[in-house]
C-alpha positions, 0 to 999 in steps of 0.5 A: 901765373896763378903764382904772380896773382897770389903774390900781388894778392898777399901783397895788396891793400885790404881784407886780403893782403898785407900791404897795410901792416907792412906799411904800418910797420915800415912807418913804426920802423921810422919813427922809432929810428928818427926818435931814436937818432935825435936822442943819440944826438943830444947825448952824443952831443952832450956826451963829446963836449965832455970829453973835450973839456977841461974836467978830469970828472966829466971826460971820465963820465963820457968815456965810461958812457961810451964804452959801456954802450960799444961793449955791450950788445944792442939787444940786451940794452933794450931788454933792460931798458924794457923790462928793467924800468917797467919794473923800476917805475912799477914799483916806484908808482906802486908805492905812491898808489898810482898805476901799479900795473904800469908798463912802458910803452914799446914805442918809447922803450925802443926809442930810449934804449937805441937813443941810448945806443946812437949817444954812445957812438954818436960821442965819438964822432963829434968828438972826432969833429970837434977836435978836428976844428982848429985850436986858432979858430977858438983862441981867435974867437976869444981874442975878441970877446966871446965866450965859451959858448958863443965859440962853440956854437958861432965858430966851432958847431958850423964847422963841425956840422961838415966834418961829422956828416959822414959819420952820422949818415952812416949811424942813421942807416946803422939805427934804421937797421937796428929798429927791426930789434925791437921786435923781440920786445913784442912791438909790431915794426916791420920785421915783426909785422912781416914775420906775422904775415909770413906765419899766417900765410906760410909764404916765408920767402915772400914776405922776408923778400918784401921786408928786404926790400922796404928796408933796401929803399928806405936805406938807398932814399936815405943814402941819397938825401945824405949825399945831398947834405953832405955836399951842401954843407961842404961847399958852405963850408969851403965857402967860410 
């Protein structure tokens, strides 16, 4: 019983619990995550339209881009990102007199580098999407006048959407978990937030049974708000 009361304690609002931090860190975890998917997809974006169009030079640039960034690992990827253009941007401002002792931010460290992360593989699933539309509906579309980008994005992009939704949910949930990286750069997410508590507190299993299970719920809110999604979309699409 004394056990149960300590936990709850350790666990709660205020001067004696952690509950705050761990929360606090559950919302950095998201925004890192949120920020960081919405710039994988406007690399992967950008990323698949290149490799599905008719330059040599652009589908070259996207598929060097996508296998670097699947070769090499996460982690070290934010190490440079962090450390690399802290480093790059220093010196750039110290030559103009400005900010020498500039350091990038942990927030936008993190959401630069695993946006970078998600463009990569975020490329080859609307790029998969993309080619899995119909050649006929594109050659229709210009049958009747419209232009590249009016194809793409009144014809192509609408039916696409369905096709790449699973694959996308699955990268939410694969950033969502890699957030928790971003602790080895000193930024106080979740990961970090409970690690803090557990030293402080020595109730490992605890707070790592806590951090489990906010990642857990986040994950299975997140699991069911794609469904949801997923569904929708495939019913307007069945629809068209």
């Amino acid at each position: 019983m004394d056990s149960t009361v300590s936990w709850l304690t350790l666990l709660s609002f205020g001067d004696q619990g952690w509950g705050d931090e761990l929360v606090r860190g559950a919302c950095l975890s998201l925004g890192i995550s949120i920020s960081a998917y919405l710039i994988g997809l406007c690399i992967g974006l950008v990323g698949a339209i290149a490799k599905v169009s008719n330059s040599p030079i652009a589908r070259g640039a996207a598929a060097g881009y996508t296998t670097i960034i699947r070769s090499i690992p996460d982690i070290l990827i934010i190490f440079l990102v962090y450390y690399s253009a802290t480093d790059a941007l220093r010196s750039l401002l110290g030559m103009t007199g400005l900010l020498a002792d500039f350091q990038l931010n942990g927030f936008v460290a993190a959401a630069i580098s695993l946006g970078i992360v998600q463009g990569g593989y975020s490329t080859e699933v609307l790029r998969g999407a993309i080619v899995a539309v119909s050649a006929g509906q594109s050659e229709a579309a210009f049958a009747v006048g419209l232009t590249r980008r009016q194809t793409f994005l009144l014809v192509v992009m609408p039916q696409m959407v369905p096709l790449a939704l699973p694959g996308l949910g699955n990268l939410w949930l694969v950033v969502l978990k890699e957030s928790s990286l971003v602790s080895l750069i000193g930024f106080t997410e979740l990961v970090l937030a409970g690690k803090m508590a557990a030293g402080a507190t020595r109730h490992y299993f605890l707070f790592y049974s806590a951090i489990a299970f906010m990642f857990l719920l986040m994950s299975a809110v997140s699991t069911a708000l794609l469904h949801v999604c997923e569904v929708r979309s495939y019913h307007v699409w069945r629809q068209k």
